[in-house]
C-alpha positions, 0 to 999 in steps of 0.5 A: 740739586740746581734747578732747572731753567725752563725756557723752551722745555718744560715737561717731557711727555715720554712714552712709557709702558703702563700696566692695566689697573696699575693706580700709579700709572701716567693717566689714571687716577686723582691730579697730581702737583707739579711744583714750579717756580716763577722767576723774571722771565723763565719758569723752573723746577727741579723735576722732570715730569712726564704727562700723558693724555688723560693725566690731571696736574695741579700746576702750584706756582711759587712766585720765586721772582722780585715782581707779579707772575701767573701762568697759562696753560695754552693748547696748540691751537692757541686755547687756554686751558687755565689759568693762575690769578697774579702772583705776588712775589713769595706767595703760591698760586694753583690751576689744574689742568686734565690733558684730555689729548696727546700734543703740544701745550705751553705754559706762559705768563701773560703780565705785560711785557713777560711772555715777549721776554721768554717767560714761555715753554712748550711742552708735550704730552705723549700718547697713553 
């Protein structure tokens, strides 16, 4: 499967019907990993994730680029959320974040020059 270049979307936050007490459905439960990747300017993964309000998610970051990432998860309001340390190139770094509202969120990376050169994405979270 070819990854997907993530520039403007990143996360499909869908409504989706969910059972009471059902351990597997979107805002319940333990943080679950969503894998990403860092490249010169862009993030990808392979997966479509959806992400509710309430969901917990552990961003792992692998650094697929030739130079230094990290990723920031930003509010619409401009607030961060957490973030990763550096990221050299071949290593893994993590942050968890609990989306506690539905909304508009982005993920950046914050070194130099990166995020003026697209190395952002927005995403939403949908109602639970």
């Amino acid at each position: 499967m070819r990854p997907r270049l993530l520039s403007t979307l990143l996360i499909v936050g869908a409504l989706g019907l969910t059972s009471c007490g059902d351990p597997d459905a979107p805002g319940s439960g333990p943080a679950r990993d969503v894998d990403l990747e860092a490249i010169e300017y862009a993030f990808r993964s392979d997966d479509v994730i959806t992400i509710v309000a309430g969901d917990t998610i552990s961003f792992n970051v692998r650094n697929a680029g030739q130079i230094d990432h990290q990723l920031e998860v930003w509010t619409a309001e401009n607030k961060v959320l957490g973030r990763t340390e550096r990221i050299p190139p071949g290593a893994t770094r993590s942050v968890t974040v609990t989306f506690e509202e539905a909304g508009t969120y982005r993920v950046i990376c914050d070194i130099d020059d990166h995020f003026s050169r697209g190395q952002q994405a927005r995403f939403d979270v949908a109602d639970a």
